[in-house]
C-alpha positions in Angstrom: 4.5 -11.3 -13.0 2.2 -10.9 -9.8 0.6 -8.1 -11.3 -1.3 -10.2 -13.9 -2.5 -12.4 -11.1 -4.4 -9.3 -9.1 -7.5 -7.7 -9.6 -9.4 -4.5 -8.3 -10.3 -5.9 -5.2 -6.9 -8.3 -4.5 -3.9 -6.4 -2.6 -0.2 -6.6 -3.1 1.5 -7.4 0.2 4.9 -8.0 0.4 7.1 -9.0 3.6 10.1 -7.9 3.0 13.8 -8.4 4.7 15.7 -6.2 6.6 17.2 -3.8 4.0 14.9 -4.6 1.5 13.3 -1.7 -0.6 11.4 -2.1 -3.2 10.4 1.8 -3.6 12.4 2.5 -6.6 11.1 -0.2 -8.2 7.5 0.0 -7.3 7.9 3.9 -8.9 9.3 3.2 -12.1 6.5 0.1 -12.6 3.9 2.7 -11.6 5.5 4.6 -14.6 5.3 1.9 -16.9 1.6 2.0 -15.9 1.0 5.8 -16.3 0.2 5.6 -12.7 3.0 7.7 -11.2 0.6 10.5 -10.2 -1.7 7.8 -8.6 0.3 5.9 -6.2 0.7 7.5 -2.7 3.1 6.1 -0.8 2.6 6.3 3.3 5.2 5.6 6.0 2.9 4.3 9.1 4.1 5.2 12.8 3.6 8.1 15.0 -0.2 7.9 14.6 -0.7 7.9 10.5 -2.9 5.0 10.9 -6.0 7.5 10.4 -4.5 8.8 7.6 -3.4 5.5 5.9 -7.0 4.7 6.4 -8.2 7.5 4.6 -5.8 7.3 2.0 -6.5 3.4 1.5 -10.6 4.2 1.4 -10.5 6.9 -1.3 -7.7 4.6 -3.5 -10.5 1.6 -3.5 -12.7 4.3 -4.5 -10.9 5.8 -7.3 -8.1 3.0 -8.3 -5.8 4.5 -7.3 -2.4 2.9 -5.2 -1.5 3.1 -1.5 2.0 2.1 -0.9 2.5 1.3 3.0 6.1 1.7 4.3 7.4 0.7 7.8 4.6 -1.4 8.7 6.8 -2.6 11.5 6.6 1.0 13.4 2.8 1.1 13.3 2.3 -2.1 14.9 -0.4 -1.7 16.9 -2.5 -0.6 14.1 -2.1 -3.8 11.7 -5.4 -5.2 13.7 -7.1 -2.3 11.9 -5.4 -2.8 8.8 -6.4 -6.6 8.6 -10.3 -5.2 9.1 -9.9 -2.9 6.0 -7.8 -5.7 3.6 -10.6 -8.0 4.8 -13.4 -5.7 3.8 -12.4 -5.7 0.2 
């Protein structure tokens, strides 16, 4: 399981196919984990960038999980997003 192989400081990124959707999934492991009330999804595009940011700053800060969706319509702002991944 990929989970075992992370750590604090390691994201999850996954590249996923068209019609892919791993939501439901991702929600009912959070569960498992008693992390449903600590895992904020995000769907980037029309300028939530700022706000994934923000999101993904105070997560490192507190554990908890930032789930980004639609990657593809915030293109532009992946630069941004590689500086923050890098960071950790």
């Amino acid at each position: 399981m990929l989970f075992k192989d992370t750590n604090l400081m390691t994201p999850l990124i996954f590249i996923l196919s068209t019609g892919a959707d791993p939501t439901q999934m991702l929600l009912r492991f959070a569960a498992a984990k008693e992390y449903s009330e600590r895992l904020f999804p995000i769907s980037l595009g029309q300028g939530q960038g700022q706000k994934a940011k923000n999101l993904i700053e105070r997560s490192c800060q507190q554990g908890d999980w930032v789930m980004l969706q639609n990657c593809h319509l915030a293109e532009e702002w992946m630069g941004e997003l590689e500086v923050i991944v890098l960071s950790f």
